[in-house]
N, C-alpha and C positions, 0 to 999 in steps of 0.2 A: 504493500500500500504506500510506505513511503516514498519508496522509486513513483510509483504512479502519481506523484504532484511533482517530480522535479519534471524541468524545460529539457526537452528531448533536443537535442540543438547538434549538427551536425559539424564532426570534429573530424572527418576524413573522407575523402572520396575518392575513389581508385574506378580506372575501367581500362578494361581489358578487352581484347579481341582474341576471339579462340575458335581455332577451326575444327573440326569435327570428320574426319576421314570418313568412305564407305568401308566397311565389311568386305571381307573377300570373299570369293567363289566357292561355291559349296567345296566342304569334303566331307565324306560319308556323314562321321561324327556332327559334323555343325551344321550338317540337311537333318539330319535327326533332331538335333535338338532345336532348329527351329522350327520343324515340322508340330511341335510338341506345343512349343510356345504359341504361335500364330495360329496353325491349325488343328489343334488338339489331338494331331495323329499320336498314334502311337510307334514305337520304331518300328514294329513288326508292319503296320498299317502303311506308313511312311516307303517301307523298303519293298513290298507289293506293287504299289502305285509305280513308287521307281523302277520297278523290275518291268512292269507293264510298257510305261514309256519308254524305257533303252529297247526291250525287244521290237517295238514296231506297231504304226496307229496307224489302222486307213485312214488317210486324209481327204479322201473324194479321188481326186483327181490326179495326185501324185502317187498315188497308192500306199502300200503299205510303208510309213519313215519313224525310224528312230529317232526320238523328240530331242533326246540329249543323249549327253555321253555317259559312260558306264559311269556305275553309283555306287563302286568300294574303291576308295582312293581314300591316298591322305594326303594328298597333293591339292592345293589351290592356285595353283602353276596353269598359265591358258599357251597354249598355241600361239605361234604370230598368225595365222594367217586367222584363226577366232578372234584376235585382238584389232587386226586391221577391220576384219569385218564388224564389231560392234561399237570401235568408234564412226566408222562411217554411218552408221546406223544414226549413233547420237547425233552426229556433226549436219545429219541430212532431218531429222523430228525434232531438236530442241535448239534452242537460243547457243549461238555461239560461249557465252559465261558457261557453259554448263559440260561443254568438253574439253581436259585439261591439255595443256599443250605436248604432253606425252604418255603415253600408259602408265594406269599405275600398275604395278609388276608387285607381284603374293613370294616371299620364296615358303618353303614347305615349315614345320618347326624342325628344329638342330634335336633332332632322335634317333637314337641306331637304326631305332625299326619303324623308321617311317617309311612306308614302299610308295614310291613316287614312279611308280610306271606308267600311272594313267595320269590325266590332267587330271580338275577341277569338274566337276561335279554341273554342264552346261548346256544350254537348247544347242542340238546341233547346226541352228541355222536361226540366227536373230532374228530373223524376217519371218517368221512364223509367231505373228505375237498369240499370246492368247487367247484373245477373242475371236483370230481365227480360224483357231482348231479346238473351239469349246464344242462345237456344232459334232462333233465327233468322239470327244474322252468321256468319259462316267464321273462323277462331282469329284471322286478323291483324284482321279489321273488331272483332271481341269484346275484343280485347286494348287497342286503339288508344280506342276508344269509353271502355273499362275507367277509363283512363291521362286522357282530357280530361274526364273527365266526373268524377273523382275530384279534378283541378287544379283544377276550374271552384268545386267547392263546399269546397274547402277555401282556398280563395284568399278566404273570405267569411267565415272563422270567426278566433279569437282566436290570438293571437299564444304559441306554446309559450315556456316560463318555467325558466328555469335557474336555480340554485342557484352559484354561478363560489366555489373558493374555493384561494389562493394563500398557499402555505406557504412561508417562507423560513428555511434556517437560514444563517448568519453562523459562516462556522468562520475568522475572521480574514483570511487568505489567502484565503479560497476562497468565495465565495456558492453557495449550491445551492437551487437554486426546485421546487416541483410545485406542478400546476394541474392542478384535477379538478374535475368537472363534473355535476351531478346535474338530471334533470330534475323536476321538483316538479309540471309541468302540460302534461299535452301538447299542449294547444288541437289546431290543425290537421293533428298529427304523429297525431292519434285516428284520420285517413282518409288520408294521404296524406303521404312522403316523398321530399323530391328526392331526382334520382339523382345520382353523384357518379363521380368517376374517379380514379385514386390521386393524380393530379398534381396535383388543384384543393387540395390539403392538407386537414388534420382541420378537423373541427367539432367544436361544443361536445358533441353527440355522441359521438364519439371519446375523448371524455377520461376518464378514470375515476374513480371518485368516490374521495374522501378522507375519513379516516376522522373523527371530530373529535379536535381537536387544540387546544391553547392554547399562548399565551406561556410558555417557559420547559420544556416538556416535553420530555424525552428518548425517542427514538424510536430502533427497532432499525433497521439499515440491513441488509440482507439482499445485496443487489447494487448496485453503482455500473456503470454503463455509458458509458464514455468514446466519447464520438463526434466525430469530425473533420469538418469539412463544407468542400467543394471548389465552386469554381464549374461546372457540370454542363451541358451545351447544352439548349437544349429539347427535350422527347418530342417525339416522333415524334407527327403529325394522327392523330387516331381521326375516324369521320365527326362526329361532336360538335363536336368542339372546330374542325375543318374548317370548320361553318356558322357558327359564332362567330368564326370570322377574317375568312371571306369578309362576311360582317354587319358587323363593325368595320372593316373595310375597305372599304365601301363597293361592294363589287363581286356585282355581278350584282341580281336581284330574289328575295325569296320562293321567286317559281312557278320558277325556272331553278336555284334551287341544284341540286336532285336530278341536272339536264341536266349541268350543270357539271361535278359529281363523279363522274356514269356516265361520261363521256365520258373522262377520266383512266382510266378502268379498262379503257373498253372498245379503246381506241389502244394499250392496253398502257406507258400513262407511268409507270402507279405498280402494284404489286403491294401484297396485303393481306395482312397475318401478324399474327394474333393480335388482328386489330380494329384494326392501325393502319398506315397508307401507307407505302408506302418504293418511292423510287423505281426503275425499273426502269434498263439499262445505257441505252434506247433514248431513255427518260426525260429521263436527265442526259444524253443528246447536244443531245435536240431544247434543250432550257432550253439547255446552251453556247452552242451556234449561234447560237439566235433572240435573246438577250442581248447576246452579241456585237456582231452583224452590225444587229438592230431594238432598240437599249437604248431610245429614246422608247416604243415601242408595246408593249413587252415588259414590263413595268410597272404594277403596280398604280394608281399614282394615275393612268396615262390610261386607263383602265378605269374605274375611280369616276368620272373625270372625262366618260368617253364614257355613263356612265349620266345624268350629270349633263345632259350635253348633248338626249338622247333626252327626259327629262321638261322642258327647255326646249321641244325641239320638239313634245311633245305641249301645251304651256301657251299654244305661240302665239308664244313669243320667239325662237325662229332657226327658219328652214327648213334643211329636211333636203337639201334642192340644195345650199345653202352648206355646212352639214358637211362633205358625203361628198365637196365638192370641194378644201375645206381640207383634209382627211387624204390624198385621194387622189391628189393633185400629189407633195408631198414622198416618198410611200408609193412609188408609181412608178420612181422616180428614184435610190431606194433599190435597188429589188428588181432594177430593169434592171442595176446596178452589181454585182447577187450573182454570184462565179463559186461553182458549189456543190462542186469539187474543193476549193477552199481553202478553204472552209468548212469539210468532212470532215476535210483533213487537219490544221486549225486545233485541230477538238473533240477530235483525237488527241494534240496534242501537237507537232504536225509544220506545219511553213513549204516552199511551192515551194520556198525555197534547198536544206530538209534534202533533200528528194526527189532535186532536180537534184544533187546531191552521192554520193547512194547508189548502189551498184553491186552489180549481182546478182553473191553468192556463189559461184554455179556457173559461167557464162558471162562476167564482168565486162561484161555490157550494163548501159545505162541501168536505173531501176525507175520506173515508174507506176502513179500509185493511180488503183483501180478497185471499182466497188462491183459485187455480188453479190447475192446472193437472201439470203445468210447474213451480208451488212453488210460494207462496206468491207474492202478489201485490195491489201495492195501485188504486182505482178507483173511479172516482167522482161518488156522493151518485145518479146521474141523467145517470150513466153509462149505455147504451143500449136504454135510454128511448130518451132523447134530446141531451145527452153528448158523446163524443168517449174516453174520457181522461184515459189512463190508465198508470204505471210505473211499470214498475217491479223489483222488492226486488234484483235480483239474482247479482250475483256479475257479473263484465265486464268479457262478454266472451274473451277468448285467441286470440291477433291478428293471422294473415293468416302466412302459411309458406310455404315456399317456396318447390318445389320438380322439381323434372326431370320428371314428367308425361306432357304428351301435349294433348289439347284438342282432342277429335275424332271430333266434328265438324268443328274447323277452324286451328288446330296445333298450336294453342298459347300456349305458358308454361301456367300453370293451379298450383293453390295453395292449401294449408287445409284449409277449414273455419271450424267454429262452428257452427251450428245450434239449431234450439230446439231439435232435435233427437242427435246433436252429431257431429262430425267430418264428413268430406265429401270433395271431390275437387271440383275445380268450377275453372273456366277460368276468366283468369285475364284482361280477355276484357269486362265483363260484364260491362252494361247492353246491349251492341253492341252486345255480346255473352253469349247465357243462356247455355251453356254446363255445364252438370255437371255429376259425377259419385260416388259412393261410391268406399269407400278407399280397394281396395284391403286386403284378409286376411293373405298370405299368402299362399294360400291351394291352389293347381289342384283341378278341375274341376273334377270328379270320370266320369263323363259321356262323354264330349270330353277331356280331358285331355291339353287343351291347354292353355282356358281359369282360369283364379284365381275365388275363390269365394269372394264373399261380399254380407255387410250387406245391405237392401233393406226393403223399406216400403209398404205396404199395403193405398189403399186410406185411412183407419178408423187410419191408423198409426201403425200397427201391426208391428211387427219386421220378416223377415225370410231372408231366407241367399239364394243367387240362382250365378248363374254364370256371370259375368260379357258380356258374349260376349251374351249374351238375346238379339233378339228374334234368333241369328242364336242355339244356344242352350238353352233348356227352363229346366235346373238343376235345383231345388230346396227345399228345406228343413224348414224345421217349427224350426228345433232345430239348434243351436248355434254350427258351427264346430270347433275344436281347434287341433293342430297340433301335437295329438298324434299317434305315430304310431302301428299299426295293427300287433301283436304279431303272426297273420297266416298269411296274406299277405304283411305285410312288408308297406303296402301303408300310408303314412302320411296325414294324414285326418281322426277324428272322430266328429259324436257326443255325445255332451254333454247332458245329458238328466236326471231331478230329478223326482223323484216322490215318495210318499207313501209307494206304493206296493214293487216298488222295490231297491228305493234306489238310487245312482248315477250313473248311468250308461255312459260308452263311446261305441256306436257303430261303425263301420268301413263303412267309406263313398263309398269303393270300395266293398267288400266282404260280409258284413251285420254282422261280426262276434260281439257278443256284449259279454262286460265286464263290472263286477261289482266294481265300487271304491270306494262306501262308502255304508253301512248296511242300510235299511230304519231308523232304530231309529236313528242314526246320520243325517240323513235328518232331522229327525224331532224336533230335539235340533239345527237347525242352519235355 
């Protein structure tokens, strides 16, 4: 309050001029992550589209053409004769300000294993914008083509031009600064802006302009905002910022991130909320255990380091006999030594001594741990025979929450519970009221179109997915719907469906139309 009556009176003024580079040329890694950012691809989703495009799009009249160039590099290295042709591009559509008087030129980053055989990640022909081969791609190939083909030619044009200008006043005790930011030239900002995520912090973008001001001026203060700052853990991996660690880390290749990060999803390690990882209960067991029990092999740097070894042996410099007999002696020797009881009850919390020490509650028998179909539990050693006594390991399920749905048998508000299958609603009048339903997915019904679909058990506990409004409509499907939409009929509803033979497929829950989003061999790496 005190501050707030003295004269805000300006005691320095500084500006500055700052220029702001484009971005360079895709490489696998940074098409990934800003497929992620901008268009909520996923890598796997991301590297389909791309796989789509390099192989070849009727275009009408030209027939079937390679939109861009291959899409596993780490190079952002272009061609001369790509360079000539996409300044004359600019030089021939935009304002002379806006093409710089010579390329700017990407070199790769300084990495042993960075393989620069192929260029940058680009339309194979500038002159194909993309509005005029929208009339021909599917929303992901239009959007992705959209997204390289806009990086490719702004990554050639002049650097955007800021105006920086830094107001201090000096109230004795106290300094107070603003910095605001005006843009004066957009150079490459005319076509194309990166994408960003809240955590990467502001940009000169972000800042707001100020108004002019001089030495000596008294200025109204209308609000002061006192802020405290704490040291904070880091966010939580979006898929983004995920290919940017696994890249700085040295771990995996390009073509394998996508495998990498399905495969976290599809074991069930990590669950996604809101765009970004978190791991599952099953998750933080498997990491306890495998750290524990394999701290060498469980480790990032022998991972970079086993990629390290793989490009020695594709160079000529070790054979792959001598590897895989160097890890697999020690590896061995290791694993033969696993008892997987103390392992389980280790990632619990719990040591042989606790176990041999505890005594069932009911019967004072011994207790031993035993694993289930529903994950570890403790049970007296007389279980099934004279004893009922069992505990189970798993953590406390999630209290119940609340929702706007009402029971169908008595119209009581009705809440989430947990189950051993999962999430479910159930009326809040139980046990007076056994009503219960699964949770809506979101999806129409493809057969009467009124009712939503949901998940639903089998007596053996099977999972399929059928209609809510059952038995007046008897819908239902073996495979897992998700709320993509049908590039021929437009209808929001497919399935989800992996296999072997063919890989990941989405079929359309209205029209049968099916598509391919991941090659069987990436199936078969996740």
């Amino acid at each position: 309050d005190a501050v707030r009556q003295m004269p805000f009176v300006v005691s320095k003024v500084e500006k500055r001029n700052r220029r702001k580079n484009p971005a360079a040329p895709f490489t696998t890694s940074t098409l990934q992550q800003e497929a992620a950012k901008k268009l909520g691809f996923s890598s796997r989703r991301t590297m389909r589209a791309a796989q789509d495009l390099y192989e070849g799009i009727d275009v009408g009249e030209d027939g079937a053409v390679g939109l861009i160039t291959y899409m596993r590099t780490d190079s952002p290295e272009v061609s001369e004769t790509a360079l000539a042709s996409v300044r004359a591009f600019i030089g021939s559509n935009y304002a002379k300000p806006y093409l710089p008087p010579s390329p700017n030129l990407y070199k790769p980053k300084k990495s042993a294993r960075v393989q620069g055989a192929h260029e940058a990640v680009r339309p194979t022909d500038v002159r194909r914008r993309p509005e005029q081969v929208q009339p021909y791609l599917e929303p992901d190939q239009y959007r992705l083509y959209q997204l390289i083909w806009q990086r490719f030619v702004a990554s050639q044009m002049t650097p955007a031009v800021y105006d920086m200008t830094i107001v201090e006043f000096d109230l004795g005790e106290y300094l107070f600064r603003a910095t605001g930011s005006v843009m004066v030239f957009d150079g490459y900002h005319v076509l194309y802006t990166e994408g960003r995520e809240k955590e990467e912090g502001k940009t000169m973008d972000d800042l707001p302009p100020i108004p002019p001001l001089a030495v000596s001026d008294q200025v109204e203060v209308r609000e002061i905002t006192p802020s405290q700052h704490f040291t904070e853990p880091p966010p939580r991996y979006s898929e983004a910022s995920l290919v940017k660690e696994l890249e700085q880390l040295g771990i995996g290749r390009p073509s394998t991130y996508s495998a990498i990060i399905s495969t976290l999803s599809a074991r069930e390690y990590v669950k996604v909320e809101q765009r970004r990882f978190f791991p599952t209960e099953l998750g933080e067991m498997v990491e306890k255990i495998m750290i524990g029990k394999f701290p060498e092999i469980f480790n990032v740097k022998f991972t970079s380091g086993m990629e390290t070894e793989l490009d020695r042996i594709e160079d000529g410099d070790l054979t792959w006999q001598g590897v895989l007999q160097d890890f697999y002696g020690p590896f061995n020797k290791a694993l033969d030594a696993v008892d997987m009881n103390a392992l389980v009850a280790a990632a619990h919390g719990l040591s042989p001594e606790d176990i041999a020490k505890e005594r069932c509650p009911k019967c004072g028998s011994a207790i031993e741990l035993k694993t289930g179909r529903f994950g570890p539990y403790l049970a007296c050693v007389k279980y099934k025979d004279t004893c009922d006594y069992v505990k189970s390991l798993r953590k406390a399920r999630a209290p119940d929450r609340p929702t706007d749905q009402k029971c169908h048998l008595c119209a009581s508000p009705m809440v989430i519970k947990t189950g051993r299958f999962g999430e479910f609603l159930a009326c809040t009048t139980y046990p007076q009221c056994k009503g219960t339903r699964a949770i809506p997915l979101g999806i129409k019904c493809p057969k009467c179109i009124e009712g939503d679909l949901a998940e639903r058990r089998t007596k053996r506990g099977k999972s399929f997915w059928g209609c809510v409004r059952y038995p007046a409509c008897d819908f239902s499907t073996w495979n897992r719907p998700v709320p993509d939409t049908c590039a021929e009929c437009g209808w929001v509803g497919m399935e989800k469906k992996m296999s072997k033979a063919e890989g990941e497929t989405r079929t359309c829950l209205k029209c049968g139309n099916k598509v391919v989003v991941a090659e069987p061999e990436e199936v078969a790496l996740a």
